[in-house]
N, C-alpha and C positions, 0 to 999 in steps of 0.2 A: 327211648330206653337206653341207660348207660350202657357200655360197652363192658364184656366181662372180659377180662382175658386169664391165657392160661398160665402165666408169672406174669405177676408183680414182684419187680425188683427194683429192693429199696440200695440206694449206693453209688455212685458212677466215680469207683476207684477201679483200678486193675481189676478189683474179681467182680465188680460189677457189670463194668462194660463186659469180662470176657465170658461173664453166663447171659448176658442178654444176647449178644452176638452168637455164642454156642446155639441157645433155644431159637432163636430167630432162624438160625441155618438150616435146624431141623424143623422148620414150618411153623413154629407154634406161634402165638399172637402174646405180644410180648408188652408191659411200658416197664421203662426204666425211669426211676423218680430220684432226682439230688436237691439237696437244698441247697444249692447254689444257682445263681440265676444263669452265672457264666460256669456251662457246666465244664468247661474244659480247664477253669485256672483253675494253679494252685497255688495254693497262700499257706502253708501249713512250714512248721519245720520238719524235714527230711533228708533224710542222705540221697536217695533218689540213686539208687544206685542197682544192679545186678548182684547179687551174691554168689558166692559157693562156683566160681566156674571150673573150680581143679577135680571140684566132689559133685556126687550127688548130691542134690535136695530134696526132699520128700519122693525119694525115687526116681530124682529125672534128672538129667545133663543137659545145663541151658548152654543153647549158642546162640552168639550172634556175629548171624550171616550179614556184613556189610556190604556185599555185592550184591545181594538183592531186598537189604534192606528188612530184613523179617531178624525179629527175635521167634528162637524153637528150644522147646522140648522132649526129650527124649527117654526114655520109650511112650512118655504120655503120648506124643503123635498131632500136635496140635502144633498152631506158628500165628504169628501175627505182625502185621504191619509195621513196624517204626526206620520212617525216615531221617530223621532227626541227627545232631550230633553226638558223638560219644568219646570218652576219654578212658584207657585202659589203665587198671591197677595193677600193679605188680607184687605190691607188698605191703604190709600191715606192720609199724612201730609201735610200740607200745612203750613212751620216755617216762622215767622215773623222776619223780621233783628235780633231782640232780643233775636232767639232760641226758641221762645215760638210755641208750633205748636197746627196747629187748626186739627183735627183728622178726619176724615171719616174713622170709624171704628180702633179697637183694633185688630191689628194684633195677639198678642199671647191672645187672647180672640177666636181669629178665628179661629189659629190653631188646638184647642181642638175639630173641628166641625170638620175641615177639608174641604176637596173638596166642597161640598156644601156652604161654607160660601167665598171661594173665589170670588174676585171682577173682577180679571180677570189673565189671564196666560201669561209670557214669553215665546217667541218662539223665535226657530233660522229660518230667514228666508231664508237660502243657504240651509238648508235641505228640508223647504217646497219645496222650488223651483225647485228643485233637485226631491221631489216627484211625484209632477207637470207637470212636463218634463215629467216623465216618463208613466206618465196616459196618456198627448195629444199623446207621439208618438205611445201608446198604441192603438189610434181610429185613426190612420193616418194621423194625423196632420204633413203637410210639415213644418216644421223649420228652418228659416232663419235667425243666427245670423250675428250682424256685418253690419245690413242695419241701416244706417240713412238718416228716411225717409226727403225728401228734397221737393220734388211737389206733391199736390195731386188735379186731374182734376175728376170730375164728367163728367162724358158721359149718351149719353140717356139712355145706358144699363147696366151703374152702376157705378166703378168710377176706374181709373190707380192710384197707388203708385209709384214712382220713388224715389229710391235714393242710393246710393253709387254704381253706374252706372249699377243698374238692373230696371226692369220694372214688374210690377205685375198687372194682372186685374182682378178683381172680381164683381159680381155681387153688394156686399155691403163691407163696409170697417166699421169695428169698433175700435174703436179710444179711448185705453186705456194706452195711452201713458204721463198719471202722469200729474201734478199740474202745468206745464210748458207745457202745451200741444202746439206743434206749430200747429199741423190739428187743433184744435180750433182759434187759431189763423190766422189760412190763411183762414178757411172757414168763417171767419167776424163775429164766434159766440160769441167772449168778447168783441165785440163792444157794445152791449146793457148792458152786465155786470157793475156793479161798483166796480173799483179795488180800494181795501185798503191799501195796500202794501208788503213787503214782508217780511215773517218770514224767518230770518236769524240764525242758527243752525251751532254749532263745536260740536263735543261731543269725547267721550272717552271709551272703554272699558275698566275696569279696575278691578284689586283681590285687595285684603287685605284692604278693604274700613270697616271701624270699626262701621256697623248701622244694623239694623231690614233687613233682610233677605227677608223682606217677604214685606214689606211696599214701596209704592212709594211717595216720597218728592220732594216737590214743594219746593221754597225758593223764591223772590227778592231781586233785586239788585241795587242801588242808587249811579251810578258811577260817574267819573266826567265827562265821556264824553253822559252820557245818562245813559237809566234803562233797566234792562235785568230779562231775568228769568231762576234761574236753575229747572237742570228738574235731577229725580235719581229714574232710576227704578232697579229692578234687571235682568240681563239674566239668557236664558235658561240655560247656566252652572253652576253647583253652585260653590257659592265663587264669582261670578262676577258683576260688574255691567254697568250701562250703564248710564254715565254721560254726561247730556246735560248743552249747554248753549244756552241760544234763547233771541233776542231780533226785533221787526218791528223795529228799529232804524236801517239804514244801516250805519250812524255816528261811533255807537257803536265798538269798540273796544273790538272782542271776546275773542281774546289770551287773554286779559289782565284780562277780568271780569272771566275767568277761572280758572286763576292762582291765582284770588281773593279769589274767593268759594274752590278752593285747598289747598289753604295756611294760610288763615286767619279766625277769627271767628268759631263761633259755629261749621260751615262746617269745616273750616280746619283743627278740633279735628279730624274728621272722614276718613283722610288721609293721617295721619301721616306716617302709614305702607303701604300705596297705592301703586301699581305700575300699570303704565299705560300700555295697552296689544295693544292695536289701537285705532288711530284717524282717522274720518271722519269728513263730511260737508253735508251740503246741503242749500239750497235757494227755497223758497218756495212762488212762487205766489200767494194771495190772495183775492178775489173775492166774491160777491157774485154769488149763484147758475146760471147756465146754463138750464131757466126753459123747453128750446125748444130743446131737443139734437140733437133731429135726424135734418139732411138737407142734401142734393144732394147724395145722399145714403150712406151717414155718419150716422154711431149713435156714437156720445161723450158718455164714461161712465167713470163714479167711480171719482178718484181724476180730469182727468181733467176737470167734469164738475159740482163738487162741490166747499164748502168754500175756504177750504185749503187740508186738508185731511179727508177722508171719514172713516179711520182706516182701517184698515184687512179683520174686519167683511163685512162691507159695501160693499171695494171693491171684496171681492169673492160672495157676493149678484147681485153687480150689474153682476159681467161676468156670472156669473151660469142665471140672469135674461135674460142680451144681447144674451147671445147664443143660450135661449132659445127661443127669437124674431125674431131671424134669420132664424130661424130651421122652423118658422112657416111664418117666410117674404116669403123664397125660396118656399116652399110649396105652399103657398097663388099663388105665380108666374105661377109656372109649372100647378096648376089646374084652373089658368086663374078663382080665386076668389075673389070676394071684400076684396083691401086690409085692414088690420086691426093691423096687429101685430105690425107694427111701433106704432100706435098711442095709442096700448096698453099697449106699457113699455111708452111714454112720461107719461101717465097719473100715472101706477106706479111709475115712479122717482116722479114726482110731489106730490103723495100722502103718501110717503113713507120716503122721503127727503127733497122736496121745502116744502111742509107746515107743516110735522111733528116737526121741527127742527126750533129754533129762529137762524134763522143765524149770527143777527147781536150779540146775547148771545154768539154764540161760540167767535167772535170777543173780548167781553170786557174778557176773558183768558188773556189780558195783560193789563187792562184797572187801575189797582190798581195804581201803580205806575206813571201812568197820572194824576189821581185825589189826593194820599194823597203826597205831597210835599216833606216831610221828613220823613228818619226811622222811627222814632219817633214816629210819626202818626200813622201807619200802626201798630208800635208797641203796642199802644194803645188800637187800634180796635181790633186787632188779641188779646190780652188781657184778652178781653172782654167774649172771648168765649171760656172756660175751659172744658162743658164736653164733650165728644164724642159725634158729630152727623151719621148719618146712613153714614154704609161702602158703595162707592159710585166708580168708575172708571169710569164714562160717560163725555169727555167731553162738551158736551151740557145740563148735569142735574146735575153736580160736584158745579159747580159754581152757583145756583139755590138754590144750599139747603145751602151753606153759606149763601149766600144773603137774603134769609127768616130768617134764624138766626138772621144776623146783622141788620136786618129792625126793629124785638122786640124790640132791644138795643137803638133805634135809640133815643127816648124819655132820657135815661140816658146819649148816647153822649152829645143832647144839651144841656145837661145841665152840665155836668161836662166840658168837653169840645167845645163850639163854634166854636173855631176857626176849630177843624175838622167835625164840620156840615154842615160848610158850603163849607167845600172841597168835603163833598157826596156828596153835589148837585152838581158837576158833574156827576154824577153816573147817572142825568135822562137827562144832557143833551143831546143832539142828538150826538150820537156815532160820525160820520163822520165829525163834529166840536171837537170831544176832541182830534181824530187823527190828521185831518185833517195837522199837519206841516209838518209829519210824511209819509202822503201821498205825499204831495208837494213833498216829499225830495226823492222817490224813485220811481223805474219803472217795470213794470215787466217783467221778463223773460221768455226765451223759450228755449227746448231742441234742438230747430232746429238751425245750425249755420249761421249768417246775418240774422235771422227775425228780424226786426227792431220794435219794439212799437209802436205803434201810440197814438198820441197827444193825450189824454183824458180831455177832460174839467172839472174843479176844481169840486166840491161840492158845489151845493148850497141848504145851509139851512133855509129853509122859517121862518117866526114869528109865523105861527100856530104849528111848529114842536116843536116850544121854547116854546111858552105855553102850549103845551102839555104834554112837558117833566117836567118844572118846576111843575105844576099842578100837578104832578100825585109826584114829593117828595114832595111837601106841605101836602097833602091829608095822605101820610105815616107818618110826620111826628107829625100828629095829633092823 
């Protein structure tokens, strides 16, 4: 007779290893399922990085303790293994076509402080994971690489996994299987969702790149076939780094916007001596939050039931939090008590992520290049703001603290400039009209192979959204 266990966890990322680890700790009988055969590589494009180390993130202060090797969270109360190398950031640029870069924080200002002043840390993520492993199979986590999961049926007494011709039952199934989740998608939970589109990602590892060691840079891009954005952080190795290029335009053209920022311009000084070490991809479906996770004894966590991505932090919150619901669902069961733990973590996602977090704020991260028309513009604005604003790595509060900046200025644009005044006012119009062609024009994806999309109706944007929106830049710009 098969084995039933009490989670099935589909995912072996961050929040997958760290709810299987979690449940395993507290006894329960655990498989973890990846469809990858080598469940520790990774082949994806990512920044692979630490976020947010000056702030909280979804309530907690990550450090990492290099003397004994643990990444921790605080007041979550949790910590985990990594030995691995790490590279510390100090600050975030963000360069305008023209070179001119707007600063969140002085890297060699920061380096004199040290650890403390870092914004957040490069990490390899094949050694996390590689860590990870080695702690679940530590509390008996069964592991099953090389499944891709294909059906998944809730029963009255919990729900079956099938796919690459095995079958698994457990009492509850947690579903951390990334931003293309298809269990979200076959259980009908992005049906209520509003999908924005997809971020489209090539990137690069590369040495002998000629910039700040320690700084991550931002750049756009104004091509012919659309607008893109490059992305350059540093890896955990040093000498390395990790070049992206990202654009929601599926139109766009990444080989070529890469070989743009490689070769030419400001950036293409910084490449001269470059050599490429590896290339990946990725495709990223885009949404807003998942505010109901749990259903048919499903709980959706981490990337698949956030924006786009939750970062690192997040998703080893959410599996350290999932495992710990489970651990207390199972229990709740076997003492035949009022259950509660399900509707304890919805209310923490909710209060930790849906209402902490402007979702549609993380969205406008590419919103620039929609609203100001030409270099030139953007070169303008970016201009405008010379000194250093506070060192910053959060994407949801990065873009917040420009934007207060460039709202003071707002009185000297219209008057120096009009014609780019009146290109901010799209800045208040309703987000899913500035997209909105953009949306039209792409679909989203799933890990699972033939799930097919279904039809989502356009966006509609009411008159009271538009006066709302223009109302509130009129009132700024006063």
């Amino acid at each position: 007779m098969a084995k039933k266990y009490d989670v099935i966890i589909v995912g072996a990322g961050p929040a997958g290893f760290m709810a299987a680890r979690t449940a395993g700790e507290n006894g329960l009988d655990v498989a973890l399922l990846d469809k990858k055969k080598d469940i520790t590589s990774f082949n994806r494009s990512c920044a692979q990085t630490l976020v947010s180390m000056t702030e909280p993130y979804m309530g907690n202060l990550v450090v990492l303790n290099s003397r004994d090797n643990r990444i921790s969270l605080s007041p979550g109360g949790f910590s985990l293994k990594y030995d691995g190398p790490h590279t510390n950031m100090y600050a975030w640029s963000f360069y305008a076509p023209s070179g001119h870069p707007v600063r969140l924080g002085v890297a060699a200002e920061s380096r004199k402080i040290g650890d403390l002043a870092r914004i957040g840390v490069a990490i390899d993520k094949e050694i996390l994971f590689q860590n990870l492993l080695d702690e679940v199979k530590a509390v008996s986590v069964d592991v099953f690489p090389g499944i891709q999961v294909e059906k998944v049926t809730p029963t009255a007494e919990g729900v079956i996994i099938e796919g690459s011709g095995q079958s698994f039952e457990g009492t509850y199934c947690i579903a951390a299987d990334g931003v293309n989740s298809g269990i979200a998608e076959m259980l009908e939970m992005n049906d209520d969702r509003y999908y924005w589109c997809n971020l489209n990602v090539i990137s690069h590892y590369m040495s002998g790149v000629d910039t700040d060691p320690n700084t991550v840079i931002t750049s756009s891009g104004y091509l012919d076939d659309g607008k893109v954005l490059f992305f350059m952080a540093p890896r955990a190795f040093e000498g390395e780094f990790n070049v992206q290029i990202l654009s929601i335009d599926p139109r766009v053209n990444l080989k070529k916007a890469m070989e743009h920022f490689l070769t030419q311009g400001f950036t293409g000084e910084w490449f001269k001596n470059a050599k490429k070490l590896r290339s990946m991809s990725a495709i990223c479906s885009c949404y807003d939050p998942i505010e109901e996770p749990f259903k048919d004894n499903v709980l959706v966590i981490s990337d698949a039931a956030s924006t786009q991505e939750i970062e690192n932090i997040g998703a080893l919150m959410c599996g350290w939090k999932a495992g710990s619901t489970v651990s207390a669902a199972v229990r709740e069961r076997n003492l035949k008590l009022r259950p509660q733990a399900m509707s304890q973590y919805v209310n923490w996602w909710k209060e930790s992520f849906c209402n902490a977090y402007d979702h549609e704020a993380y969205m406008k991260n590419w919103i620039l290049t929609f609203v100001l028309t030409k270099p030139e513009k953007m070169s303008y604005a970016f201009g405008l703001l010379d000194a250093p604003l506070p060192a910053n790595f959060n994407p949801y509060t990065a873009g917040k603290i420009m934007g207060a900046k460039m709202a003071t200025l707002t009185p000297v644009i219209a008057q120096e400039r009009p014609d780019i005044w009146h290109e901010l006012v799209r800045l208040r119009w309703p987000l899913k009209e500035v997209y909105g062609e953009v949306t039209d024009v792409s679909k989203p994806i799933f890990d699972i192979p033939g799930l097919i999309p279904k039809a989502r109706p356009k966006a509609k944007v009411g008159r009271e959204a538009w006066v709302k929106s223009f109302g509130r830049f009129l009132k700024e710009k006063k």
